[in-house]
C-alpha positions in Angstrom: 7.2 -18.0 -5.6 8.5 -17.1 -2.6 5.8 -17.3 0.4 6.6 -14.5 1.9 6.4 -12.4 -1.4 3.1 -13.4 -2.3 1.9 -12.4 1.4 3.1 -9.1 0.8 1.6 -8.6 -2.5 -1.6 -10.1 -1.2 -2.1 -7.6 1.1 -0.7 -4.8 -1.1 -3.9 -5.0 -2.9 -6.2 -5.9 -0.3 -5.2 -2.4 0.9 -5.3 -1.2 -3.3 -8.6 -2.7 -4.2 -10.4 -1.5 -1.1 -12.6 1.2 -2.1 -12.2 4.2 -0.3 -12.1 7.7 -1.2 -8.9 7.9 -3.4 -10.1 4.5 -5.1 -13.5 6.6 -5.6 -11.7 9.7 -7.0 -9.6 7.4 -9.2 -12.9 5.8 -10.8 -15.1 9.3 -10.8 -11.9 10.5 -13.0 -12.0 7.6 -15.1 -15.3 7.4 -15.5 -15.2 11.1 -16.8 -11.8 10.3 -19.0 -9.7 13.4 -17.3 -5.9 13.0 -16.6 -6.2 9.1 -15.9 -2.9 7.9 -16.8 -0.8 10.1 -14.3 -3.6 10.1 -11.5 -3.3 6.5 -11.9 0.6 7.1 -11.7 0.5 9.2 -8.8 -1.9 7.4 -6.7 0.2 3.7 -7.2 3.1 5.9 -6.3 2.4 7.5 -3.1 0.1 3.8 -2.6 3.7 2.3 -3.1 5.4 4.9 -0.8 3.1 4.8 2.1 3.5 0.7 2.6 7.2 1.0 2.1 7.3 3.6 5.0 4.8 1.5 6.9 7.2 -1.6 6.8 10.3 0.1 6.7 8.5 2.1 10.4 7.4 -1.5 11.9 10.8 -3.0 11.0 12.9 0.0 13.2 10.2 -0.5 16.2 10.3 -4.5 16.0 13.9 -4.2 16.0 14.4 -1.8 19.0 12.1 -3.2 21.0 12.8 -6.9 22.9 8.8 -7.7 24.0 7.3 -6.4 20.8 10.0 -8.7 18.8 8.8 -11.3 20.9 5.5 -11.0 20.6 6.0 -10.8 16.8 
């Protein structure tokens, strides 16, 4: 696979796995069996949403910006 694929997903769940309090909520509600197919859903969703925003965001600053570009 491609590298740069695989460090994308690798940190996709590095920031999914981490347990923090919507991984917590997601267990408590599986744990208790109560709407865990589409909190499960949701939560991948908006998951999926934020780190498109946050690379689609880093992409527009690296880009309009010479010395951060550089740096990068």
């Amino acid at each position: 696979m491609n590298a740069d694929f695989m460090t994308g997903l690798a940190t996709s769940l590095a920031l999914i796995i981490a347990i923090g309090s919507q991984n917590a909520y997601v267990l408590r509600q599986g744990i208790r069996r109560e709407h865990v197919a589409a909190l499960v859903l949701f939560c991948s969703a908006s998951d999926a949403l934020l780190i498109l925003a946050g690379i689609g965001g880093a992409g527009v600053v690296l880009r309009d910006n010479a010395t951060l570009m550089a740096v990068a």
